[in-house]
C-alpha positions, 0 to 999 in steps of 0.5 A: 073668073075666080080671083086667084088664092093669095092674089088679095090681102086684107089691112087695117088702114086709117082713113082721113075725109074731110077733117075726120080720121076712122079706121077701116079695112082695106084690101091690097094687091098681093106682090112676092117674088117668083123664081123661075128655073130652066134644067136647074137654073135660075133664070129670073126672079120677078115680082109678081101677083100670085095667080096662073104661075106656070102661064106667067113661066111659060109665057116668059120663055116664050117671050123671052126667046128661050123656047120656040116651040111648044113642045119643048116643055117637058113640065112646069111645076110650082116647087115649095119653098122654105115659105111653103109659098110656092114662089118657084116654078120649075121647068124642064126642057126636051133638049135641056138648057139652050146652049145657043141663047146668048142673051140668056142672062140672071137679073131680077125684073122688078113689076114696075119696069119688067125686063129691062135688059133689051135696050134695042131693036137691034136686040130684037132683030137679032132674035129673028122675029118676023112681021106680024103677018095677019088679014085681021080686022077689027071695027073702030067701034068694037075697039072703043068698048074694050076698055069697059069690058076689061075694067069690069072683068078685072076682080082683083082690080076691083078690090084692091085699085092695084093692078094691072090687067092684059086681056085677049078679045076675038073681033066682035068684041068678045073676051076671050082670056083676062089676066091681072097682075102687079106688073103690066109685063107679067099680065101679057106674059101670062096671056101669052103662057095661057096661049101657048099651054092651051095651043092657041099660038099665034094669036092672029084673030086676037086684039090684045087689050092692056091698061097701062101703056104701051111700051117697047116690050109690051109691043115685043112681047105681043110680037112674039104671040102673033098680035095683030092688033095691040091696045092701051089707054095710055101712050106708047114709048118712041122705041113701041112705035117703030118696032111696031111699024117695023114688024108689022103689028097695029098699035093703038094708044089712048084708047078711051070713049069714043077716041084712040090714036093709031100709031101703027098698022092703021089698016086694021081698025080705021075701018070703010070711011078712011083718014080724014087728013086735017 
């Protein structure tokens, strides 16, 4: 995998080590704004890394519950800036804005918290997602080496210590896509872009792997793309664990070595010996 143009960027930096102090160079994870645009209306500004933009826009919609079928994109388009950065993305829609998404709201979403404006299940429910519905299965010890793979896959990662990575792997442990970005929100949502440009969705034979925590819109976001089974290597939020026992999808947290917690959906990965209550 390539390391996406302007993801990285080089710094000089003063380096203390044991009572001595030398310069060196330094690199750092990129971080700008993108702004999103449906039918000529800007919807978001997000912080993100540079790198797969039109994945990271479609998967937001697709999210967000702003499209429901594919085949509603007509085009999305990286548009230049005074800053000839490309930190637009224009997207037209086959029946123009949707007139019926009243949530459909204008905020800035930084990478730290994502989008913050769905402060309920309720809200969620009002979406009409469905439970996840899927026979997948994925072997306890399959499940134990994808944080390895996902951390030596992760190039940005590597240089700079400062992303975040979402990576989407089959039940033989095979990775399948791996996208990093500033924000763990904006990872998934580019996975999930990725999914729904190439056609994949739903991802119903897929483990979605993510190296930060898991929290209530990760799991709502993996809801929407068909996820059976979600992954972190940190805890999920009170509010993850019952939408993910609601709606049906395999929750596994503090997933490291030989060790992981199931919050959720423990049918999918405990594997033919079972629970063993204590």
């Amino acid at each position: 995998m390539r390391t996406p143009q302007r993801s990285v960027m080089r710094t000089q930096i003063t380096e203390w080590e044991d009572g001595v102090a030398s310069r060196a160079d330094d690199f750092l994870a990129v971080e700008e704004p993108l702004q999103i645009s449906v039918c000529g209306r800007s919807i978001t500004v997000t912080m993100r890394t540079p790198g797969h933009d039109r994945e990271l826009a479609a998967g937001f919609l697709w999210t967000e519950g702003l499209i429901e079928e594919p085949d509603q994109i007509v085009s999305i388009e990286a548009v230049a800036d005074q800053t000839h950065k490309g930190n637009q993305i224009a997207v037209e829609l086959r029946d123009g804005f949707p007139q019926n998404s009243g949530e459909v709201r204008n905020f800035v979403a930084s990478s730290a918290c994502g989008v913050c404006g769905k402060a309920s299940i309720e809200a969620i429910r009002s979406r009409g997602l469905r439970p996840v519905q899927s026979e997948f299965k994925i072997d306890a010890d399959v499940l134990c080496i994808l944080p390895d793979k996902l951390r030596a896959r992760q190039e940005v990662f590597g240089r700079t210590g400062g992303l975040h990575a979402a990576g989407l792997f089959g039940a033989s442990g095979e990775l399948i896509a791996l996208r990093e970005d500033i924000g763990r929100h904006n990872a998934v949502d580019k996975i999930v872009g990725w999914a729904l440009l190439d056609g994949r969705l739903p991802l119903s034979n897929c483990v979605l792997m993510v190296s930060g925590r898991g929290g209530f819109e990760i799991v709502q976001k993996a809801i929407t793309a068909g996820v059976p089974v979600l992954a972190s290597v940190s805890a999920p939020s009170s509010l993850a664990v019952q939408l993910a026992r609601e709606l049906g999808i395999t929750l596994v947290g503090f997933l490291r070595g030989r060790r992981f917690v199931i919050y959720a959906g423990e049918g999918r990965c405990v594997g033919e010996r079972g629970v063993a209550v204590r």
